[in-house]
N, C-alpha and C positions, 0 to 999 in steps of 0.2 A: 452432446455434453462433453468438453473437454475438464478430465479430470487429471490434473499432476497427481502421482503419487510416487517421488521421489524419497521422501521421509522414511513414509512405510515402506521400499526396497530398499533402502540400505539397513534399516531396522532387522529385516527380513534377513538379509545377508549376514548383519553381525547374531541373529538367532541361530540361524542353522552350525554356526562353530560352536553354540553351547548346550541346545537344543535339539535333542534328536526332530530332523526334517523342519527347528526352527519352529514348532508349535509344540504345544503340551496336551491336544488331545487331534488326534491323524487327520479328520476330515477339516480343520482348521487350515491346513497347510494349501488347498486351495489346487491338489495335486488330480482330482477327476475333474477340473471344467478350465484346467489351466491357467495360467496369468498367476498374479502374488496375492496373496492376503491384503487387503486393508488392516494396519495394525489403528483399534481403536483408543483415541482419547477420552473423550467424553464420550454421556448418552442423556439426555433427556426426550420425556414420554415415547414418542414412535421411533423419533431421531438418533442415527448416532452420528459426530464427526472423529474421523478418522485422524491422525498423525502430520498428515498435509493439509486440514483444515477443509475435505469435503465431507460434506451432508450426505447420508443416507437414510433412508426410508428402511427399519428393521421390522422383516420379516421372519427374524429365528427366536427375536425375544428372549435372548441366551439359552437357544433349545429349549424354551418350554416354560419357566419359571412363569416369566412377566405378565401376567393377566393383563395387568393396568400402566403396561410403559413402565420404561426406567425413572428412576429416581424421585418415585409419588410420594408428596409432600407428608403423605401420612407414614408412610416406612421411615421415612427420613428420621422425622420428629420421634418415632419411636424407639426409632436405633439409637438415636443421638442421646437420651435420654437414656435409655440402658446403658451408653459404656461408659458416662458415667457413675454407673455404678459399681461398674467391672464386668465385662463380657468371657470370662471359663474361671468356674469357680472348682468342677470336677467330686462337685456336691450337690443332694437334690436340692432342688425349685420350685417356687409356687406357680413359676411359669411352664414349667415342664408336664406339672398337675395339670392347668387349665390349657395346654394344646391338647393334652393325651386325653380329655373332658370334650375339647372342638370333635376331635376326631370322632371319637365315638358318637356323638353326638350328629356329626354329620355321611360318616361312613356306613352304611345298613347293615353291614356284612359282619361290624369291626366289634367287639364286644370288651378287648381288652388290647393293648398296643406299645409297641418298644420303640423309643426314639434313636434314631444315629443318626450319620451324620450325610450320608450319600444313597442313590437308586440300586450301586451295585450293592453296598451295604446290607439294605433291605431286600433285594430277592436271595441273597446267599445265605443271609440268616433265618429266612423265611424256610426257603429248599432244607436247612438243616434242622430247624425243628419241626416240620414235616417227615422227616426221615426220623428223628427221634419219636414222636409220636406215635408214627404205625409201626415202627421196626423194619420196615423196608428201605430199598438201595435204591431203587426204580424211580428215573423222571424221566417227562415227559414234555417236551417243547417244540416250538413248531417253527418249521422253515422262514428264515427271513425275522424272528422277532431276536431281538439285541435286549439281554437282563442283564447288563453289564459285562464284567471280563474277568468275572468268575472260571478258571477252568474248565468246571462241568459244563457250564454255558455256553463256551466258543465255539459248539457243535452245529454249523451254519446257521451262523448269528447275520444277522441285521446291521444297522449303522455303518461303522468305519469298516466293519469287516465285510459287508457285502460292495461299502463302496470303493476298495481296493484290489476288490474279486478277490481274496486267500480263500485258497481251497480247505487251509485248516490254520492255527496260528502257532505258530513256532515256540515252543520252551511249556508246552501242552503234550502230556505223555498222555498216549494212549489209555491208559489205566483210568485216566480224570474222567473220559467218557464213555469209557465203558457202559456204565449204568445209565446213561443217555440216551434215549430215542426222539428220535426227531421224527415229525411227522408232517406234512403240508398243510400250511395254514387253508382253512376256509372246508377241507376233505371230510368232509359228514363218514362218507364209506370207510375211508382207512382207517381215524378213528374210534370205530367201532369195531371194527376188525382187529384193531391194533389191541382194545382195550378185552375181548372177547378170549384174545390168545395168552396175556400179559396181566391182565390187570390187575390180580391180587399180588402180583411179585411189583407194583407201581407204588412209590411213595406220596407223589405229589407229579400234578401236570399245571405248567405255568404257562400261562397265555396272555399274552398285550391284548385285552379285549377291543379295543381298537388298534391295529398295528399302526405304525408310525415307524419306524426302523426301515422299512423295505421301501418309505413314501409311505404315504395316510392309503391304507387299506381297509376298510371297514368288514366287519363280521359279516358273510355270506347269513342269509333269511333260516335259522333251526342251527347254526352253527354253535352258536354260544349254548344254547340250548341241550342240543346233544352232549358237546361238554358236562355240562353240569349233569344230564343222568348216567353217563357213564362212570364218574370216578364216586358219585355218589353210590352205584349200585355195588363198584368194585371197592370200595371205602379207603376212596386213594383222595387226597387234599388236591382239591382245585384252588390254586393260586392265582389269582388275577397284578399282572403288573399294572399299576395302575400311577407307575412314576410319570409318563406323560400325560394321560388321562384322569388323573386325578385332581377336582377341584377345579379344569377344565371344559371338561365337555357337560360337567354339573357340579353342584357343589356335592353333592355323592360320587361324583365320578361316573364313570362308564356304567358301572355294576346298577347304578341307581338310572343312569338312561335306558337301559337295556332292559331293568328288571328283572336280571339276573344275581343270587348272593354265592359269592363264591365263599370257602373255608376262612382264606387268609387272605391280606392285599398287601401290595409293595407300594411303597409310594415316595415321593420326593418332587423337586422342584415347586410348582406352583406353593407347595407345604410350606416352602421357608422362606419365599416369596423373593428367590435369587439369592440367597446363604444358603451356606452349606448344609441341609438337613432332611432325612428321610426318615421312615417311618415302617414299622408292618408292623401286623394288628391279626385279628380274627375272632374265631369264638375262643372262647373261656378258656374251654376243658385244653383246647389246643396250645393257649399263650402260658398256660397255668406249667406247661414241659420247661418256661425258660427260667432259668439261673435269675436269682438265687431261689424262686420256687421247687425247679424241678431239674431234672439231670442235665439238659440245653443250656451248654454254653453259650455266652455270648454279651462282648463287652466292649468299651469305648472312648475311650478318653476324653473327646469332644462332644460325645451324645447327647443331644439334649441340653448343648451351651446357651447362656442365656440370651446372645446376640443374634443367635439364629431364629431361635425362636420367637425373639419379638417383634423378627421381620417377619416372622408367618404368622404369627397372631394379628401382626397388622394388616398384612394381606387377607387371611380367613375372614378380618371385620368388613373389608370391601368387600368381599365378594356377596357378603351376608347382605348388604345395604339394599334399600329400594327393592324388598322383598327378592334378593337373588334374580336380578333384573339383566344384570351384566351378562348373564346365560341367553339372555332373548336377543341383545345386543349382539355379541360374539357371533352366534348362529346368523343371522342377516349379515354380518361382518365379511364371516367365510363363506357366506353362499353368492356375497355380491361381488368378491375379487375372484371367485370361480366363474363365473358366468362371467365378467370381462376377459379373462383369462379366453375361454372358450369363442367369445365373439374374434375376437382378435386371431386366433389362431384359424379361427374359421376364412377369415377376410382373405387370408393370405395363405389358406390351402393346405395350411400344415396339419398333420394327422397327428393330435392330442389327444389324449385321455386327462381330463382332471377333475378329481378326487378329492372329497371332501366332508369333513364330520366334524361340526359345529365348527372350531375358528383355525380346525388343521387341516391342509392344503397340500395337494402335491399336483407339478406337471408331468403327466410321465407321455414323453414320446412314442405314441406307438399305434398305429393302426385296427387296434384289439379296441371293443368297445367297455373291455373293464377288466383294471386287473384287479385278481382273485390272489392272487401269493405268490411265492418269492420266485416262483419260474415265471410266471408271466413278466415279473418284476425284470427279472434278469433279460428279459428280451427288447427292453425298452431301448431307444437308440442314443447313448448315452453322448456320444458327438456331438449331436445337436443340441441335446440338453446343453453340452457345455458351452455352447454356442449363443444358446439360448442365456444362459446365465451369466456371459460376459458384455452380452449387450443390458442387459438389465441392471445389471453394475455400474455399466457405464454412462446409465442414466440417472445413477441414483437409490436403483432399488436391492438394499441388502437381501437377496434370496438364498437360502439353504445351497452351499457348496456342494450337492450330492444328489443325482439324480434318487438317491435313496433314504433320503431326509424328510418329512413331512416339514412345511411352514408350518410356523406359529403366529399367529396373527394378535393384537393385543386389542383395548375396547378401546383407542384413543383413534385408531383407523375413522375417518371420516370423510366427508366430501373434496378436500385437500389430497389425501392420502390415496384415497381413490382416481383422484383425476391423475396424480402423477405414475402408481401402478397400469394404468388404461394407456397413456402417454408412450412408457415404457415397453409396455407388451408390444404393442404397434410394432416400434420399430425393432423388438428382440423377434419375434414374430418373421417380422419382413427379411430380416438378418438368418433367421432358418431357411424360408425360402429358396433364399443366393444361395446357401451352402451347398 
């Protein structure tokens, strides 16, 4: 497929003079699989065209939001209709009522819930009235998961930060992580070790019940599990980020596929259906600590604007439809572009691993028959990935810039979408091989 992208390198060029690295969030920039960014113009449903007028096949679904493809007729009419009415009024809403109504309603865990306006928003205010709650200092996170860039957080995070290799992140005083322990995702033993020596000095332990930051990792068989009677026994807040896996993997989320209730959830993207809006929630007694109830600050200017919201009340009604049907969809969605993925890489000898829970996807390079968390993660051969990623581009197919990004897959994927993914692999595949 010869594809010009002369537009988007000069775009590119005149970004990085105003632009730190010329994008606004790191793994954007295109810097772990090499070559430029496509700067995009349009996007309809699976589709996007770039700047020089080529078609791609999107597989990141702007990290996670898109259930249903860009720009569905139903969002559309919704928003359109909202702004004229005015979209930030910076006063309450009867539409603020009836999301914070969805949630509950559809979250098991969620008993009462605060709106903002982003996923870091929601785990930093989460981790803080957790800490108000119990009166302790103590968290608890795990290798390779990314809750935004929270200070506390940076403590060998996921995302941009695993896909840049920093050993830590600069203008991050030691003092911020202090009260941070990090532990190995998937480690039943450490753990329980961890929680046996520590646990009552523990405020809250936050876990991506599905990881997606390190590549789609799924929960090891008793992992989630053990979580839950450890902080339970040591009366420390189990926090579930559930900003990618929310509304995704179910319309409960993770905690509702799993059958797992954690304290509190984090959540955003698919919530405001590609606007800006996040959410966290939990029991009662727990959200009853926030301002203006209880001592827990915590405030926002755009929280809860009415623009955002009406794209995720539009979104929440899709997903509702055809009795929450989209869930059965998605799942066959992600299990059929894994299993191409896997024939392909097979044909042509290449040693994959890929990875997959309900419509998130990862290829990870590596001769290991499953990675478990962020070390295995780390040993993945990131060369070829990028190798791998440049020829799939170059056929067409928008894949995740990050050996350590999970795909998003959206419900408009179908027999078209498929045959050109299949197409692709082949020859990105074949292109690993020569390398």
């Amino acid at each position: 497929m010869n594809i010009s992208r002369n537009r988007s390198l000069g775009l590119f060029e005149n970004a990085q003079a105003v632009i730190p690295g010329g994008v606004n969030s790191p793994v954007r920039a295109f810097r772990a699989v090499g070559g430029n960014p496509p700067f995009i113009a349009s996007a309809s449903g699976p589709w996007m065209i770039d700047e020089d007028g080529n078609q791609f096949l999107d597989c990141i679904g702007s990290w996670g939001p898109l259930l249903f493809g860009h720009a569905h007729p139903a969002v559309i009419d919704a928003v359109q209709s909202q702004l004229r009415r005015g979209w930030s009024y910076g006063a309450p809403t009867a539409l603020e009522v009836e999301m914070a109504e969805a949630i509950v309603d559809a979250v098991p865990s969620v008993e009462m819930v605060r709106l903002v306006s982003s996923g870091t928003e929601a785990t930093m205010a989460a981790i803080r009235v957790a800490r108000g709650y119990t009166g302790r200092n103590g968290i608890v996170k795990f290798e390779g998961n990314y809750h935004g860039h929270a200070d506390f957080l940076l403590a060998k995070a996921g995302s941009g930060v695993a896909t840049f290799g920093l050993p830590e992140c600069a203008g991050v005083p030691p003092a911020a992580t202090a009260d941070t322990m990090t532990l190995p995702y998937n480690d039943i033993v450490r753990l329980r070790e961890a929680f046996a020596v520590r646990g009552k000095s523990i405020a809250c332990a936050i876990v991506e019940p599905v990881a997606g930051n390190m590549g789609c990792v799924p929960p090891a068989p008793g992992f989630l599990q053990a979580l839950r009677e450890v902080t339970e026994a040591s009366g420390t807040v189990l926090i579930f980020d559930e900003v990618m896996t929310g509304f995704r993997l179910a319309y409960g989320g993770a905690q509702q596929r799993f059958a797992i209730e954690p304290d509190m959830t984090a959540m955003g993207k698919v919530l405001g259906g590609g606007m800006p809006l996040g959410a966290y929630g939990g029991r009662r007694d727990i959200m009853e600590c926030v301002a203006p109830v209880g001592p827990v600050y915590q405030a926002g200017t755009l929280s809860g604007n009415p623009l955002a919201v009406t794209a995720g009340l539009a979104t929440l009604s899709l997903c509702r439809a055809d009795d929450y049907g989209v869930y059965k969809l998605l799942d066959q969605v992600g299990a059929l572009v894994a299993n191409v993925l896997r024939e392909h890489a097979k044909r042509h000898g290449v040693a994959v691993t890929v990875q997959q829970v309900g419509s998130m996807v990862t290829v990870f390079f590596t001769e290991e028959p499953q990675v478990n968390n962020y070390a295995d993660a780390r040993k993945c051969n990131t060369q070829k990935f990028g190798v791998w990623h440049g020829a799939m581009l170059n056929e067409g197919v928008y894949w995740p810039p990050s050996q350590f990004e999970a795909a998003f897959l959206c419900s408009l994927v179908g027999d078209k979408e498929i045959d050109l993914i299949s197409t692709a692999a082949d020859k990105a595949f074949k292109s690993v091989a020569a390398f």
